[in-house]
N, C-alpha and C positions, 0 to 999 in steps of 0.2 A: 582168571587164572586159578591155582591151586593155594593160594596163600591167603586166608586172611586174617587180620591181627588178630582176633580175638584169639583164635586155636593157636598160631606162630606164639601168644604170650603165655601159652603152661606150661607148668614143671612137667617133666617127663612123665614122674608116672599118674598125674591126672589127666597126660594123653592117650598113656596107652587105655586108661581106664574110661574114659568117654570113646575110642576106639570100639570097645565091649557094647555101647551103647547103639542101638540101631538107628541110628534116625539121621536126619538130612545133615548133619554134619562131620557123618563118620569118614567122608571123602576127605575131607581138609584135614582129616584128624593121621588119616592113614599118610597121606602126600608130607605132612610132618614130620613125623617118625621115620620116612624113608630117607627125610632132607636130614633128621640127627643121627642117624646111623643108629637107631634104639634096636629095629630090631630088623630081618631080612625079610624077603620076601616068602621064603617057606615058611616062617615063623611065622608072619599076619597071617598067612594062609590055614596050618593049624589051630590059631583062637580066633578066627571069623569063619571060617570055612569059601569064603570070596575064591572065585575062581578065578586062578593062577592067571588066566587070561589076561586081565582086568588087572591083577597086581601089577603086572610086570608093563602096562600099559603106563599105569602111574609111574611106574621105575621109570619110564624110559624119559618122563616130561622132569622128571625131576631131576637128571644129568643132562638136561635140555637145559633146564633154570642155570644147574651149575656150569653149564658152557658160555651161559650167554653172558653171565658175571662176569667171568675170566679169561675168554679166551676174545681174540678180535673179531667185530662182528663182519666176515665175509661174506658174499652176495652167497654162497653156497651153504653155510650157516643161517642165515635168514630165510635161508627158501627153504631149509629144513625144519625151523621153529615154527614153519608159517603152516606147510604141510605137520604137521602135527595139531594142528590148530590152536595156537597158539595165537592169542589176539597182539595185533598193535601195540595196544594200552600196555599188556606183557611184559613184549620184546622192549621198547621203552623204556619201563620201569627199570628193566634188569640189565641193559645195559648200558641205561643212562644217557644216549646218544641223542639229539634235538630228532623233534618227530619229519624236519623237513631233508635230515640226513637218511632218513628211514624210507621218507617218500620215494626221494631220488634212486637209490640202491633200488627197488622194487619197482620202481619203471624202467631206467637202464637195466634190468637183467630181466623182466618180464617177470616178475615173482606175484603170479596172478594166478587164482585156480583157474581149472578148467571144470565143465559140466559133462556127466555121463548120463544118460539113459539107466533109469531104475530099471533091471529087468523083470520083469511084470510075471516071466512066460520059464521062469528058470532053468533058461537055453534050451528050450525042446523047440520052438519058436521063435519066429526074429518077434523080438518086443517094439510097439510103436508107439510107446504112451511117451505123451510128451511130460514128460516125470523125472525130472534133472534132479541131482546132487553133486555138489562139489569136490574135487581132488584134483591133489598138485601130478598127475601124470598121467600120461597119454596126450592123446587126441581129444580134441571140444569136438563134444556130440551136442550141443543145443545149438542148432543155427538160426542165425537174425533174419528175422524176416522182413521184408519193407512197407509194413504197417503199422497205424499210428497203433503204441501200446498205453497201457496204462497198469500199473505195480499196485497191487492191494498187499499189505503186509497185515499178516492173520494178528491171532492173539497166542498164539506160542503153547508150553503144554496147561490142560486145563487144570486148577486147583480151588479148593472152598475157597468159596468168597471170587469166584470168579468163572461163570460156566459156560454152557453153549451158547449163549443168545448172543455172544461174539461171533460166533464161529454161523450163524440164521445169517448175521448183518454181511460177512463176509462174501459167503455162496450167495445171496441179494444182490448184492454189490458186483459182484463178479459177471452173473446173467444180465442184469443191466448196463453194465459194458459192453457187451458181447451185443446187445437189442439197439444201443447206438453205434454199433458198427466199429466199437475199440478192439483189439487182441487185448485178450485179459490174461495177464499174470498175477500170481499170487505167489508168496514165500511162507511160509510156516512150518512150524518143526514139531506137530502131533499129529500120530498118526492116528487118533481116536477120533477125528472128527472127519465130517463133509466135505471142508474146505480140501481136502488133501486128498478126494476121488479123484485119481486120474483125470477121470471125465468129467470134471468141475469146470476147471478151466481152462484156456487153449495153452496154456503153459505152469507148470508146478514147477517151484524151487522148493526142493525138500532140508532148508538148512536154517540154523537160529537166526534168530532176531536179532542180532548184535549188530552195532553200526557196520562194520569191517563186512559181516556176509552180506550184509543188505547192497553195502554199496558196492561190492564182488558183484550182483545181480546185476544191478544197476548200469554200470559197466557194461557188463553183458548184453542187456538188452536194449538200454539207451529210451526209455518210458519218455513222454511226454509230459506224465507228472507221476507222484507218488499217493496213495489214498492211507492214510493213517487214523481214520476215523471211527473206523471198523471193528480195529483187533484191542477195545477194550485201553485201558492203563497203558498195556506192554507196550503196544503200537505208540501209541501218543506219546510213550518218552521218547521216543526216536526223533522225536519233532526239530527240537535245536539242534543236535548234532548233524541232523541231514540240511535243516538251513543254514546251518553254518558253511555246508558244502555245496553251496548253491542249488540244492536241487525245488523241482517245484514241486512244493507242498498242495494237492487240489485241496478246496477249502478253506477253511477259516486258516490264518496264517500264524506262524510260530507266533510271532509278538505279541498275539492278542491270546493264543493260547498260554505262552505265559504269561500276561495279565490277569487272564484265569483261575492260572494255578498256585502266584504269588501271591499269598494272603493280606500283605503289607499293601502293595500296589492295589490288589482288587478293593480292599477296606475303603483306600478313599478314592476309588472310582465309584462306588454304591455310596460313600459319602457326599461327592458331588453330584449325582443323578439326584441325591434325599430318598436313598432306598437303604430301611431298616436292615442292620445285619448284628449277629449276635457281638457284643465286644471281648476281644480274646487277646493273647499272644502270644511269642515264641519264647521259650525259658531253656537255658540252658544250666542252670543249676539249678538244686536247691533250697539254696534264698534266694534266687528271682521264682521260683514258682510260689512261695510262700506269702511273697512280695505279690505276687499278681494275684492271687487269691484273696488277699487281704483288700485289695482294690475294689475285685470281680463279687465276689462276696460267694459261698455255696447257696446252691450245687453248682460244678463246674462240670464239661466235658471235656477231658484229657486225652490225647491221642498223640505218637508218634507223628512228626512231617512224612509228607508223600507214602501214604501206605494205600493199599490197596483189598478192598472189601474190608474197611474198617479195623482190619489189625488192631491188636493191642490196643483200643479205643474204649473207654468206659467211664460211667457217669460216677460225680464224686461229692461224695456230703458232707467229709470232714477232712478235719486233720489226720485221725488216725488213717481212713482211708486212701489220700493223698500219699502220706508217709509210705506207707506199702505198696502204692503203685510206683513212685519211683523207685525202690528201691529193688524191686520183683521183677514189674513189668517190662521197663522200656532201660536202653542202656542211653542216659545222655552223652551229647559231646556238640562241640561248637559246628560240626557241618551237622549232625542230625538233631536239632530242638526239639522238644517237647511241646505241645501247643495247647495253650488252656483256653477254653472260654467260657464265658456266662451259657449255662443251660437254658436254653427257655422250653417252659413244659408249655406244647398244646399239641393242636392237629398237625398235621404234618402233611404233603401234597408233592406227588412227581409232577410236575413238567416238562413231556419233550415237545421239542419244537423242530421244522426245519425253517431254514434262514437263507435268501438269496442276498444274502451284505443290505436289503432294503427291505422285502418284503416278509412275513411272518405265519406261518400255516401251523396251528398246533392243531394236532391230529385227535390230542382228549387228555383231561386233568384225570391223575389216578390219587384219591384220599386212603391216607392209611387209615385203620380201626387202629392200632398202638399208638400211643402219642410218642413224640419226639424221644431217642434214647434207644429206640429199637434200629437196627439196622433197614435200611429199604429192601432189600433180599430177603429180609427174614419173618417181615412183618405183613399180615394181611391186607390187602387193600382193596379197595373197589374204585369201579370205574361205572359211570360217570360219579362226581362227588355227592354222598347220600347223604349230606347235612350242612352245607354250606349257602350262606345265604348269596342271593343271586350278587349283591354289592362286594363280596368276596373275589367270588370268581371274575367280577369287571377288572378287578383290582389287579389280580394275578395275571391276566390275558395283559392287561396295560403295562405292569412291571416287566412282565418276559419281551415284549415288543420292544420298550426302553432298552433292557439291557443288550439284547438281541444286536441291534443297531451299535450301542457302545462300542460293542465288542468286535463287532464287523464280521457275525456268526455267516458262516455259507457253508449251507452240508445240517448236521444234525449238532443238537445240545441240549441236555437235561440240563433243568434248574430245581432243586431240592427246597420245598419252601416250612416255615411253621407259622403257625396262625394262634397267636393263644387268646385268642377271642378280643385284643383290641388292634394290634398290629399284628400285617405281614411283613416276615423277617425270611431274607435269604438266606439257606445255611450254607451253598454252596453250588457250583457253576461248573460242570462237565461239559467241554466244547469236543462230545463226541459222543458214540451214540453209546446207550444204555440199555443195563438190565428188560429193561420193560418197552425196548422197539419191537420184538418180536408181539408180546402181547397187545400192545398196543395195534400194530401192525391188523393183529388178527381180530381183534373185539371190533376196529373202527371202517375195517375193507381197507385200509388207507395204504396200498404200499409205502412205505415210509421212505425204505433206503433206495428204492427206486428214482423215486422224488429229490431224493438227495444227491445221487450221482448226476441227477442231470441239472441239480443248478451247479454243482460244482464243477462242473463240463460247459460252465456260460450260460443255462437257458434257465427262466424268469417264473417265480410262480404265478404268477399273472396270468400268464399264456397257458397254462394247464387247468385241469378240469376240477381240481380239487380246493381253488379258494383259494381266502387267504384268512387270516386271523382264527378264531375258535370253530374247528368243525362242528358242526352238529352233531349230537349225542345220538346212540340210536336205536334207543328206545327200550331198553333191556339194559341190565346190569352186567358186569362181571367180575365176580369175587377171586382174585389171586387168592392162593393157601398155600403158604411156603412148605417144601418136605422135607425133611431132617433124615440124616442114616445117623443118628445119637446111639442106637443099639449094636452099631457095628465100631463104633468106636470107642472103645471100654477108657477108663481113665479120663473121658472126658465133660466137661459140663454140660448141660444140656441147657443153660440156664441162657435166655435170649436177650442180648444188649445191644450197645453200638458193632460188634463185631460179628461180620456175617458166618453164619453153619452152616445155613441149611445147602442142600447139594439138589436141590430141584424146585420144581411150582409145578400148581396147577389149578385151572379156571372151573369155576361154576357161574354158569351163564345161565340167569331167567329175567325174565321182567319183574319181576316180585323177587327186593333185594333178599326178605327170610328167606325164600328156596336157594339163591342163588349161593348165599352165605351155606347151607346145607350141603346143597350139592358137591362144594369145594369140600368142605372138610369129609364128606364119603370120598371124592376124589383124591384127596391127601393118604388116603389109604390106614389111619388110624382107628383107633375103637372109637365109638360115641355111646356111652352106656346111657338105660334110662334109668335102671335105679341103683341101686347101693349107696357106699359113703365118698363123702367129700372130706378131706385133710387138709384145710388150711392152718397156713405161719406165713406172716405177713411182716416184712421190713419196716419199721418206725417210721421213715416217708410213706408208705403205701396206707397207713393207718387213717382213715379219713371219711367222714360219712356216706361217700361217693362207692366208696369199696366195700363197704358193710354191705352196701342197697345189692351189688352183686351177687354177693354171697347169699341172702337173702333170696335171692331169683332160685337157685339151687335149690332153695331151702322147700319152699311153693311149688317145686317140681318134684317132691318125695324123698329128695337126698336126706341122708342123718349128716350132719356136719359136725367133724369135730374139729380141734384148734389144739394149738401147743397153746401155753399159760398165756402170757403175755398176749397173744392174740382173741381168747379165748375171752380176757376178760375186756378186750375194745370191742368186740361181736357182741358182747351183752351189754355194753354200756350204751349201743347201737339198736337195742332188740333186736337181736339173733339169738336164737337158743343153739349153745355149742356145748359136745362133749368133750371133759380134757382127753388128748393124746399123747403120749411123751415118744421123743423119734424113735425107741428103741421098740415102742408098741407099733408103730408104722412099719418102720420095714419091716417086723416078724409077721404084720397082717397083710402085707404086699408079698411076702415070699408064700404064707401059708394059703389065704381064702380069691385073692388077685379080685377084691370086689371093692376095693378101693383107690379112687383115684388124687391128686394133687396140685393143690391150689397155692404153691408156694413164690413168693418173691425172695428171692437170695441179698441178702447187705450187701455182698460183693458178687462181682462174675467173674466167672472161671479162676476158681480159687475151689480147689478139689479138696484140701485139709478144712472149709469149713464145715458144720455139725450136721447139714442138712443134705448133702452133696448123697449120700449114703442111700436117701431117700429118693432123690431123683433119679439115680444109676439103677434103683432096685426097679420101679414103677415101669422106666423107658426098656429095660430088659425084659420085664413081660408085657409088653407093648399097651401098657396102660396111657392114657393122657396124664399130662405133666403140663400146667401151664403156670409161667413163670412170670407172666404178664398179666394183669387185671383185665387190660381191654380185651386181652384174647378170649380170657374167660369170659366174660361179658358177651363175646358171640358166638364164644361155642355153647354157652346154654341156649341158642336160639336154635342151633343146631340139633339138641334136646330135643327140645320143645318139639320141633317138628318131627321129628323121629321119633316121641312119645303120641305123637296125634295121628301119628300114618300117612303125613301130607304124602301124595301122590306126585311123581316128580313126571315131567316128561323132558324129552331129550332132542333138540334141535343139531345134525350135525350141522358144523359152520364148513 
């Protein structure tokens, strides 16, 4: 709906004044001020300039709200909130009525949309794409056919921290329906993607993801099961709501999917298996987080419950740092906790998997270069793992099998691991597919989701051609290089942690992991200078022998290194020779000569008022590198290096 409490609790005029403010919250801000009479609809119209359209669109939902408070709720009133679109949950809320009075009223009077035909052909032609959207009048233009179907529900519109490789698994998913002889449907409400060609699937429902449209579809078409696997987060929370309404889930099942996703329950399921996980927990004030910190000891990672592409998620040293994320960052309250746990710094390693409830096929481990703390989207990694010793990877193939089975995985699931060189620890358990099916998919030949629709449709990996346990690697690398748009969004950090940025990838594939590593970052489409200066400042945790020897590599490649003070004097106490910098000398040498790049780790992320922020916004504006990570830097001097030697690349298409 159009209400929600945070905007419903401001004073007037810090509504109209976040109103002025452009960003995703200026809708609840406007629907507001409509519900207190602050100001009319020509008025928003003059200080927004919002077309009148669109105002009086909101007006109309808003003496929607006001009818459904006060006036009786009649079957002709309900079919009028419902054609507005107005949700269940809504109508409920507001006029208080038990949801099984709501039911009834809506199947006695038919209070059910109907589907039309998108027209494709803008009436110059009869249009025959089968391209539905939902409204409450007329004639239903989607007719049932009498074939077995199957509902794939997309991943909704795209946003950072969450991209296409939903929308790869989807169109996947949909062709291999259609190769086992199912009628494939799909629902999804962007039109920027694949999933929503006309000629995608043998039928498009062009409407949200919200329980109420899905099961509108559902209705309609009567699926033999539903695939939520696919579309990412969005899809997966539909899980309990639709099993709660009996429908069938293909796949791994609600239950075990919340097993997965409840920290508490999954804790001592890895407890009983004796499979290491970081120790954490849920706080909902500020003396239980204080409390739990005191326990957990720093560094801790903090993060919002159920966010998506890491949100609000970032690692913490201290007190002070702690103090100013709650109090900035995240809004507590008893349904949304705040969740803390022990950080553990090492390597860090995707595993997906597909899973027949028995049997186990991991297609390839992908090893980050970033240690733990970096988001998986945002972080470099390669594929197969280029430093792990073979009793590792036994380790990991045998944990994922374990939990696999626990879980009673069928279809696909990423398992997020960290290794800090004596134990492997789970960070965390996606019973769905991931960021890195597609690449995976592509680096190992392995149709993935292919594979998965068809145990989730009853058939065995056993019987297929692809094994079972760890595929073979195939004989070549390939270096992920995440891509960042930080130039086109001003005001914001570029600085890389638990919360995902970046808005793309891309692969450098050789047998020789240096080129392969090369390749990706020419591929990533950034500068890779060979000479000029290097500007490091360096965070008190990053200060450590480890991190000089880096900077150091720089140094034996011809770079002049300089340092803010404090760094400047841990570089010499290191043997490095550095000159001082002060930031005001940096960014007037990045605005003036653009021959200098930066080596900086930030105390905090995404914290734009601190002293350094200035530096990074300036370098990523004239598209110099900016690395905010040690390990990054660490391979992109290898990237140097080869680009200083003239290695010769060649190019296999896949």
């Amino acid at each position: 709906g159009l209400r929600i409490p945070y905007v419903t609790g401001l004073s007037d005029d810090r509504l109209i004044q976040k109103m002025m403010a452009q960003d995703d919250e200026r809708l609840f801000c406007i629907a507001e001020i409509l519900r207190r009479s602050l100001l009319t609809v020509d008025e928003i119209h003059d200080m927004t300039k919002i077309d009148l359209w669109f105002l009086y669109k909101i007006e109309g939902l808003i003496t929607m709200e006001r009818r459904l408070r006060t006036e009786e709720p009649t079957a002709e009133l309900i079919r009028e909130a419902e054609s507005r679109g107005m949700t269940d949950e809504d109508i409920l809320d507001l006029t208080g009525m038990p949801r099984e009075v709501l039911q009834d009223i809506r199947l006695y009077h038919d209070i059910y949309p109907v589907y039309k035909i998108v027209d494709t052909c803008a009436g110059e032609f009869e249009a025959a794409t089968p391209y539905y959207y939902q409204s409450y009048g007329g004639q239903n233009e989607s007719v049932r056919s009498d074939r077995e179907k199957i509902l794939v529900v997309g991943s909704g519109p795209i946003r950072i921290g969450q991209g296409i490789e939903f929308d790869y698994c989807c169109v996947q998913g949909v062709w291999a329906l259609r190769d086992l002889g199912y009628e494939s449907i799909i629902i999804n409400n962007n039109p920027e993607t694949v999933s929503t060609d006309f000629d995608t699937s043998d039928k498009l429902y062009f409407d949200p993801l919200h329980t109420d449209d899905v099961m509108n579809v559902i209705k309609q078409e009567r699926p033999v099961g539903v695939i939520l696997q696919f579309g990412g987060q969005t899809s997966l929370n539909l899980a309990a709501k639709l099993a709660a309404r009996s429908i069938n889930i293909l796949g791994t099942k609600n239950k075990y999917i919340d097993l997965a996703e409840d920290r508490e329950k999954f804790s001592d399921l890895l407890h009983m298996l004796d499979i290491e996980t970081p120790k954490g927990c849920a706080v909902r004030t500020e003396e239980e987080a204080y409390e739990a910190v005191g326990q957990l000891g720093y560094p801790v990672m903090v993060r919002p419950s159920f966010v998506i592409g890491g949100r609000a998620m970032q690692v913490v040293y201290n007190d002070e740092e702690l103090d100013k994320y709650l109090k900035e960052a995240v809004k507590m309250s008893h349904e949304h906790p705040v969740l803390i746990d022990q950080y553990v710094e090492g390597r860090e390693m995707d595993v997906d998997a597909i899973a027949d409830g028995e049997d186990v096929l991991i297609p390839g481990i992908m090893e980050h270069f970033e240690r733990t703390g970096v988001h998986s989207g945002d972080s470099c990694t390669s594929y197969p793992p280029y430093d792990f010793p073979q009793e590792v990877i036994d380790e990991l193939v045998a944990t994922t099998k374990k939990v696999v089975k626990a879980l009673h995985i069928v279809g696909l699931v990423n398992i997020q691991y960290a290794w800090d060189g004596k134990k492997i620890y789970i960070i965390e358990v996606n019973p769905r597919a991931s960021r890195t099916v597609p690449i995976l998919s592509k680096v190992t030949k392995v149709p993935m989701v292919k594979i998965a629709v068809a145990v989730m449709t009853g058939q065995k990996l056993k019987d297929m051609e692809w094994g079972t346990g760890l595929y073979p690697d195939q004989g070549y690398y390939a270096v992920k290089v995440p891509v960042f748009s930080d130039s086109k969004l001003t005001d914001v950090d570029v600085a890389i942690g638990p919360e995902m940025k970046s808005t793309g990838e891309v692969l450098g594939i050789d047998p020789d992991l240096r080129k392969a590593i090369y390749k990706g970052f020419i591929a990533a489409g950034g500068e890779i200078p060979t000479e000029g200066k290097v500007f490091v400042s360096l965070r008190p945790s990053d200060k450590r022998p480890e991190s000089a020897e880096i900077v150091k590599k720089y140094a034996e490649l011809g770079f002049e290194i300089f340092a803010s003070k404090g760094t400047k004097a841990f570089l010499e106490e290191n043997g490095v020779e550095a000159g001082f910098m002060s930031f005001e000398d940096v960014k007037k040498e990045i605005e003036e000569k653009e021959d200098l790049f930066l080596i900086n780790t930030p105390k905090a992320m995404n914290m734009v008022n601190t002293d350094s922020f200035p530096l990074r916004r300036a370098a990523i504006e004239r598209n110099l590198p900016v690395l905010t990570c040690l390990d990054t830097a660490k391979i992109f001097a290898i990237a140097i290096e080869e680009k200083q030697k003239g290695t010769a690349l060649d190019y296999n298409p896949l």
